[in-house]
C-alpha positions in Angstrom: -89.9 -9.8 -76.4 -89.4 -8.4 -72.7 -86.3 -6.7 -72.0 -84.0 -9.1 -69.4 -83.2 -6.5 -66.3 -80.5 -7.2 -64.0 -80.3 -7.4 -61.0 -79.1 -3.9 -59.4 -75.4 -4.4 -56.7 -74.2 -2.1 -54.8 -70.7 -1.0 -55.5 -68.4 -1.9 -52.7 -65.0 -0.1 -52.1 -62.5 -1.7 -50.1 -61.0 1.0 -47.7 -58.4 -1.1 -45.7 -55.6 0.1 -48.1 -55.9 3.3 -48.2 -56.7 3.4 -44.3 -53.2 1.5 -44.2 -51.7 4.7 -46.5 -52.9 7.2 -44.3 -51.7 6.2 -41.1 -48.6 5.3 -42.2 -47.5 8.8 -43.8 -49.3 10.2 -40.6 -46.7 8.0 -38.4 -43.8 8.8 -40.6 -44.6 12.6 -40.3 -45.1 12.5 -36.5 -41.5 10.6 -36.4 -39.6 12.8 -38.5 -41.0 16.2 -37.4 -39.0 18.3 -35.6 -40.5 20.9 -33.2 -38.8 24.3 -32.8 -36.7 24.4 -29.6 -37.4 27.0 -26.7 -34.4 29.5 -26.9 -33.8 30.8 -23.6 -32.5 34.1 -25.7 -34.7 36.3 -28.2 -32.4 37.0 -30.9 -33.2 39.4 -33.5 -30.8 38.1 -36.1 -29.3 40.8 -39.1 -30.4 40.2 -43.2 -27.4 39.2 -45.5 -27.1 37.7 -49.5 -25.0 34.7 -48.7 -26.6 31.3 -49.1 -24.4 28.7 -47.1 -26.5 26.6 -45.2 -26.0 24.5 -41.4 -25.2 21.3 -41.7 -28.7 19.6 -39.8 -26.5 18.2 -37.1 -23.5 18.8 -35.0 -24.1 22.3 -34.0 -22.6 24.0 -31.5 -24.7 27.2 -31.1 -23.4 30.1 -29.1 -26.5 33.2 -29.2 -25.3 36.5 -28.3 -28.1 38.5 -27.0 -28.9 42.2 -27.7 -27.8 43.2 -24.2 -24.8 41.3 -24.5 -25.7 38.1 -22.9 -24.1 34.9 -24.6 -25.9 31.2 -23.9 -24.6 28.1 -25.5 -26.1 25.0 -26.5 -25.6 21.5 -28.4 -28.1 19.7 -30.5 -27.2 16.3 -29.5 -28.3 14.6 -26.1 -25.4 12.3 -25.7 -23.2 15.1 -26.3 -24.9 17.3 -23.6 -24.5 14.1 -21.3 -21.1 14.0 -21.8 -20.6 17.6 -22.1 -21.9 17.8 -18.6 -20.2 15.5 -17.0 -16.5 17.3 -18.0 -17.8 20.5 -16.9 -19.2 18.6 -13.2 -15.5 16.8 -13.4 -13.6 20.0 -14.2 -15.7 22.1 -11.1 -16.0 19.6 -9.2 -19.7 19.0 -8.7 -21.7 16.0 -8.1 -24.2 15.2 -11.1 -27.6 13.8 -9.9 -30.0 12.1 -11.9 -32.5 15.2 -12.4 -29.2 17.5 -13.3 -28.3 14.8 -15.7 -31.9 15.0 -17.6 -32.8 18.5 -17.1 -29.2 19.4 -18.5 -30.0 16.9 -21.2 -33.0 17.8 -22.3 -31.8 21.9 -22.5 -31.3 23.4 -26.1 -29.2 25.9 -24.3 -28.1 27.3 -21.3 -26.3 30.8 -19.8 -25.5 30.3 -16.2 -22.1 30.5 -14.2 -20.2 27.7 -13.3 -21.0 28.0 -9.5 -24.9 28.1 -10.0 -24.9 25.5 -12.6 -25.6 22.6 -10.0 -28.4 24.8 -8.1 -29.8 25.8 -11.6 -29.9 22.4 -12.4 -31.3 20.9 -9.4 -35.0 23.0 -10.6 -38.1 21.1 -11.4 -38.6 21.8 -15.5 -41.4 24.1 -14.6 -39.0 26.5 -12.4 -36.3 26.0 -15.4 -38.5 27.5 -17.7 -39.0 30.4 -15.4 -35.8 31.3 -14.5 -34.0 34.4 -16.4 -30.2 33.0 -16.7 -27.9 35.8 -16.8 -25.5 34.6 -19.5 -22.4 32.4 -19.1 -19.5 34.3 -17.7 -16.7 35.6 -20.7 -14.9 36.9 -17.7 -10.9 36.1 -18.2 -8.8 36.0 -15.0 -5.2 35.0 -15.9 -4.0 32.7 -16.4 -7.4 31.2 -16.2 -9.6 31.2 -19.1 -12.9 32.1 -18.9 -16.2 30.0 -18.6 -17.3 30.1 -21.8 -14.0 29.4 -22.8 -14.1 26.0 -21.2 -17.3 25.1 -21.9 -16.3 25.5 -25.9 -13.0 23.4 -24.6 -15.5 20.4 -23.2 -17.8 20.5 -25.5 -15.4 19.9 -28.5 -14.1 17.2 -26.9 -17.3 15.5 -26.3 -18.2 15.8 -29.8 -15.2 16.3 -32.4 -17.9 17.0 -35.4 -19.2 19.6 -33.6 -19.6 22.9 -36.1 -19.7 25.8 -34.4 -22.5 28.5 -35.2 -22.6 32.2 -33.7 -26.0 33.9 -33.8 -25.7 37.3 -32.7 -28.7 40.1 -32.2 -28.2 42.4 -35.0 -28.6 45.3 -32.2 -26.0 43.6 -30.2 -22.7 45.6 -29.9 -19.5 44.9 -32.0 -17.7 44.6 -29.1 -19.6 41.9 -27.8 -19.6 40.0 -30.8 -16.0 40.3 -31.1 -15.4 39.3 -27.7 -17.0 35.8 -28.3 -15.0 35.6 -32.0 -11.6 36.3 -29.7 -12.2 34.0 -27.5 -13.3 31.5 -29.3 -10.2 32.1 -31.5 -8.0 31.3 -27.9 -9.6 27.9 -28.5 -8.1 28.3 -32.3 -11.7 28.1 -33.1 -11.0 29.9 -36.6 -13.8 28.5 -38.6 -17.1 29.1 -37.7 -20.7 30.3 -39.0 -22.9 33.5 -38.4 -26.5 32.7 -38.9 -28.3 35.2 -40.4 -31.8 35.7 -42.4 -31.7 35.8 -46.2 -32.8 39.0 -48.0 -34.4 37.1 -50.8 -35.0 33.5 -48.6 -35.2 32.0 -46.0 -32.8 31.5 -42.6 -29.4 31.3 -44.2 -25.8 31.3 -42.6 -22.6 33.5 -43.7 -19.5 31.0 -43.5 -16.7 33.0 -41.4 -12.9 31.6 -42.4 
């Protein structure tokens, strides 16, 4: 008796799922990801044990470079926006549409008071260029200084706002202390000092 053979198919695979998969973790990735800010300072920042991490928003960072320099920044756009405009109201400067976005769009910035509009008015490819010279810590009584008021306007354009200090560990201890005095003129007593972990990863030391 012959032997019945059937008929050889060709396995099919339908792809459109896992095509559907793919693109959707590769969107959800794109979304979420976030890129690692230019820093207009190089800090070098000093090892410690202590494991309290930054909350992921609401920052206030002030960077206190090696040669004593101190920048300041937000991570929030509508708070720069705001943030801006206090500063423009309380120096009395007119706030354009390009100082409005390039101000926005900064992670942080260390210019005086009086350039700030000028500094401003640069094309992003001139920002990028320009070496800021630090915000001014300069106290003339019975004026505060600069940086001072910008931790004053900030606050209040954000409440939430936690405020981080990430000093240079070759920075001097008098610079460093001169931004923890001031800020405590502001009765700014709680703040953190970002640091990297011995043992892990970026950590910060919670200062009471």
């Amino acid at each position: 008796m012959s032997k019945v053979k059937l008929p050889r198919k060709s396995t099919a695979i339908d792809m459109t799922a896992m095509c559907d998969v793919a693109f959707l973790l590769l969107s959800f990735f794109i979304l979420t990801t976030k890129f690692k800010p230019n820093e207009v300072a190089q800090i070098n920042i000093p090892s410690s044990t202590a494991q309290l991490p930054l909350p992921d928003k609401d920052i206030l960072l002030i960077q206190v470079e090696k040669g004593g320099k101190v920048f300041i920044g937000v991570d929030d756009q509508n708070t720069r926006a705001l943030w801006l405009a206090k500063m423009a109201e309380h120096y009395k400067f007119k706030v354009t549409a390009t100082m409005q976005h390039n101000f926005v769009v900064l992670d942080s910035y260390g210019v005086s008071a009086s350039q700030l509009p000028q500094f401003l008015a640069l094309s992003p490819e001139e920002l990028n260029k320009v070496k800021q010279p630090g915000i001014s810590m300069e106290v003339k009584p019975p004026n505060p200084s600069e940086f001072m008021d910008a931790i004053l306007f900030a606050r209040q354009s954000n409440p939430k706002l936690r405020i981080a200090v990430k000093a240079d560990k070759e920075a001097s201890y008098e610079d460093v202390n001169e931004v923890i005095a001031q800020l405590q003129e502001r009765k700014v007593n709680k703040f953190n000092l970002i640091t990297s972990g011995r043992a892990a990863n970026a950590e910060s030391a919670n200062k009471e």
